[in-house]
C-alpha positions as CSV (number, residue, x, y, z in Angstrom):
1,X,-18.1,-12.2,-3.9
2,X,-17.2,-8.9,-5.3
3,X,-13.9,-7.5,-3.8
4,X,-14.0,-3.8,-5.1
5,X,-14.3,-0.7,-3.6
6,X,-14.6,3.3,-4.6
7,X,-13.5,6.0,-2.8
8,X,-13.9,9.9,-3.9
9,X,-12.3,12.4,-1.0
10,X,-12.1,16.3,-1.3
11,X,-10.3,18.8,1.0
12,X,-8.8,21.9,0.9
13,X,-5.5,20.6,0.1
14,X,-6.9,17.3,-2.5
15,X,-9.5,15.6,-4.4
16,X,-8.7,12.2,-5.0
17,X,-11.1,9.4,-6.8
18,X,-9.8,5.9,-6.2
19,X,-11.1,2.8,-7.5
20,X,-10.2,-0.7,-6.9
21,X,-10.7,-4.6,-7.1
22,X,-8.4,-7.3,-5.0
23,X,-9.0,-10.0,-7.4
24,X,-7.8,-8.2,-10.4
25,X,-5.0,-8.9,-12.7
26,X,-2.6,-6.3,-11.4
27,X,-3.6,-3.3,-14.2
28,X,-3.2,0.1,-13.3
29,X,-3.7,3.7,-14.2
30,X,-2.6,6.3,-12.2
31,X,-2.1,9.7,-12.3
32,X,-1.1,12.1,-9.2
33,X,1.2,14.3,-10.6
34,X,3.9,12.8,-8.8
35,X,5.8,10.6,-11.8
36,X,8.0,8.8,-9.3
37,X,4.9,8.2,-7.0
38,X,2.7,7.1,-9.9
39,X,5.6,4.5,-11.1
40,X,5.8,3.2,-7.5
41,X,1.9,2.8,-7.4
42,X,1.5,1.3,-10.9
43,X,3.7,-1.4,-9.6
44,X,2.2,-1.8,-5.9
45,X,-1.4,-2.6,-8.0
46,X,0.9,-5.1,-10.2
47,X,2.6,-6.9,-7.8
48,X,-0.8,-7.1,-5.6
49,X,-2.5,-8.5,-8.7
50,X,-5.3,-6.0,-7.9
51,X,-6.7,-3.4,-10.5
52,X,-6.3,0.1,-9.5
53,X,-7.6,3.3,-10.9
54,X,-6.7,6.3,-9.3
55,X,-6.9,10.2,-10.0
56,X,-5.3,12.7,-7.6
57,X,-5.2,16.5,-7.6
58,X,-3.2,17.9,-4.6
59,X,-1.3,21.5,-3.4
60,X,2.1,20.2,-5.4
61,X,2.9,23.9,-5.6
62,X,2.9,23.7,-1.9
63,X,4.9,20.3,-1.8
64,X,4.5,16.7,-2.6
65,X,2.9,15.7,1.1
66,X,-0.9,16.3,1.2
67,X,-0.8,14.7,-2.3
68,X,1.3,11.4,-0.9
69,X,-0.6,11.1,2.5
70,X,-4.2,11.9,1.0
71,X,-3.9,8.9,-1.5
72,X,-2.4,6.5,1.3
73,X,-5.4,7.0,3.0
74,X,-8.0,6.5,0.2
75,X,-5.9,3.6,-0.9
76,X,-6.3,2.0,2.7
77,X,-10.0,3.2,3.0
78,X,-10.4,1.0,-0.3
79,X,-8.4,-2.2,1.0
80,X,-10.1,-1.9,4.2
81,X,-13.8,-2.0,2.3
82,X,-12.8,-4.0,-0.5
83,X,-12.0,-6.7,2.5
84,X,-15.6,-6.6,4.2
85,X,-15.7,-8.6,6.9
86,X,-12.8,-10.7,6.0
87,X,-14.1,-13.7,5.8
88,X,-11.9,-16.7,4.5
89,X,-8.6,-14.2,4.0
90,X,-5.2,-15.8,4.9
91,X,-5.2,-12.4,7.2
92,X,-1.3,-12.5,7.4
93,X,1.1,-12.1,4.5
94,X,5.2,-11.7,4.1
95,X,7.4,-11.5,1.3
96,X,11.1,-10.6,1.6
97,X,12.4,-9.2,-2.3
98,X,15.7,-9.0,-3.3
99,X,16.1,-5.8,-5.7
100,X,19.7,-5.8,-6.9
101,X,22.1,-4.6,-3.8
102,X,19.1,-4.2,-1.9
103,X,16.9,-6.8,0.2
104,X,13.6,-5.4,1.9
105,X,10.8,-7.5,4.1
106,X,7.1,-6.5,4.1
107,X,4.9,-8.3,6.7
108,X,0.8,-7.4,7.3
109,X,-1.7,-8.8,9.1
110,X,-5.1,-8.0,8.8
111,X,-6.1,-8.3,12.6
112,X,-7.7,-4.5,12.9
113,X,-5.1,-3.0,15.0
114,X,-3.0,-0.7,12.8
115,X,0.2,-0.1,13.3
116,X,3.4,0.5,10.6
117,X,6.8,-0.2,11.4
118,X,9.0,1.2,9.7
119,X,12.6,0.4,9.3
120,X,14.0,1.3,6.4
121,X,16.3,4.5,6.3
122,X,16.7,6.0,2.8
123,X,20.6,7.2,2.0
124,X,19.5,10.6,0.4
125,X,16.4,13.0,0.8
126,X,15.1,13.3,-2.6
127,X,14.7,10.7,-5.4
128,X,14.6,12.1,-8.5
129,X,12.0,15.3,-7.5
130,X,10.3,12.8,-4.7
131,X,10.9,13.5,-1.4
132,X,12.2,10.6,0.6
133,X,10.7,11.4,4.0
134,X,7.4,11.0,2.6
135,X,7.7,7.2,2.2
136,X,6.8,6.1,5.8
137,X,3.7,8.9,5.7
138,X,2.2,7.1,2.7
139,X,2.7,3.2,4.1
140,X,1.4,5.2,7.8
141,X,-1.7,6.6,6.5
142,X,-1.9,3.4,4.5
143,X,-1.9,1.0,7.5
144,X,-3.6,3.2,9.3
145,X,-6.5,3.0,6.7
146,X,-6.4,-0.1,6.1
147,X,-6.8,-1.3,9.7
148,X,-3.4,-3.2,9.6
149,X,-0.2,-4.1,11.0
150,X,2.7,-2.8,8.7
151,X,6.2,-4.1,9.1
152,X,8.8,-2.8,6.5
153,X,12.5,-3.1,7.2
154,X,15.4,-2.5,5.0
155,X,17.8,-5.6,5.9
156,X,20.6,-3.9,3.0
157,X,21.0,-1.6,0.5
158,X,22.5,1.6,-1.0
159,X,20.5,2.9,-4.0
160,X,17.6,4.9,-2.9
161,X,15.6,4.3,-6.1
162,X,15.7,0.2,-5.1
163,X,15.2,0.6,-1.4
164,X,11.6,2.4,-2.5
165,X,10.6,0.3,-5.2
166,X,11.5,-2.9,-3.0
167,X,8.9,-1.4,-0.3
168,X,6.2,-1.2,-2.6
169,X,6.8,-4.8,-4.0
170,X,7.2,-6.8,-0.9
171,X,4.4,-4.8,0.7
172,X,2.7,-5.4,-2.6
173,X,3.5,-9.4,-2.6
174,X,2.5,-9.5,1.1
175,X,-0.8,-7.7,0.5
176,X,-1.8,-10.8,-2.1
177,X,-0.7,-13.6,0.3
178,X,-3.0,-11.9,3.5
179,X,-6.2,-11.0,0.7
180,X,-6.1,-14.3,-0.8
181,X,-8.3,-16.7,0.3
182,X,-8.0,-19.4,2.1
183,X,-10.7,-22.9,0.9
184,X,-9.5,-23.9,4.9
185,X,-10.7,-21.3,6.6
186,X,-14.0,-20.5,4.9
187,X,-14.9,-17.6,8.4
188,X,-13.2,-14.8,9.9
189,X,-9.5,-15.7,10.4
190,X,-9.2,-15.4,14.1
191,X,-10.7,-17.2,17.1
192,X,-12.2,-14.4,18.9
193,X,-14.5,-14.7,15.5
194,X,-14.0,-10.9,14.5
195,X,-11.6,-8.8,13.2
């Protein structure tokens, strides 16, 4: 079973071409013209273990946010198709990651209800020339996508740089635990027998 999925979307503020396989072996190459943003997703696709190809030209003379949002929903559009009908996932996934001072929980579940929760307040607006508030707009549109429940909360920490690059792991780590699958459960994980 082939996990992958492509996604090309063009509006008036982006074009974005986004391909991706769940069962890769976590290799990336990105390019949105957001450096930070690029970092963060290089190691999202490495800390998923999925391969990740992604292209995005957005408004950045406008700001950073069509760009951002735009690519959290492709990126969800592509989990959500690469995933199919689910069948044999784990469905749920957590990880808590310790990145120096700072501690950070991710929790999904694959169950078709999206929702994000998002508890994890960043100490400054900008990192480096990203701008903070678009963190919980990328995982939104992301969840959103992707048909899932999104939990991220911020247990402690100071340096903005770790909070977000703690996000993207666990979410990351948590995302391979609910895709994997699971030789027990060879169906749809749920007894209502859809998702």
């Amino acid at each position: 079973m082939s996990r992958t999925a492509q996604m090309h979307r063009t509006t008036a503020e982006t074009d974005i071409d986004l391909s991706l396989s769940l069962d890769g072996s976590g290799r990336a190459d990105v390019n949105t013209g957001v450096g930070f943003f690029d970092h963060k997703l290089t190691l999202f696709a490495a800390h998923a273990a999925m391969d990740l190809t992604l292209r995005a030209q957005g408004d950045l003379h406008v700001d950073q946010h069509h760009t951002v949002e735009d690519v959290g929903i492709c990126l969800g559009q592509a989990v959500r198709a690469a995933l199919g009908e689910k069948l044999g996932i784990r469905r749920y996934g957590h990880f808590t990651l310790p990145m120096d001072e700072t501690l950070v929980t991710a929790a999904i579940d694959f169950g078709g209800r999206p929702y994000l929760v998002f508890e994890a307040p960043l100490p400054v607006p900008r990192i480096g020339e990203f701008q903070s508030e678009l963190l919980p707009e990328f995982w939104r549109a992301w969840a959103v996508n992707a048909a899932c429940n999104l939990h991220l909360v911020l247990h402690h920490g100071r340096n903005a740089h770790h909070i977000a690059e703690g996000l993207f792991k666990a979410a990351a780590r948590a995302l391979r635990m609910a895709v994997e699958i699971d030789p027990r459960t060879p169906g749809v994980p749920s007894t209502k027998g859809v998702l």
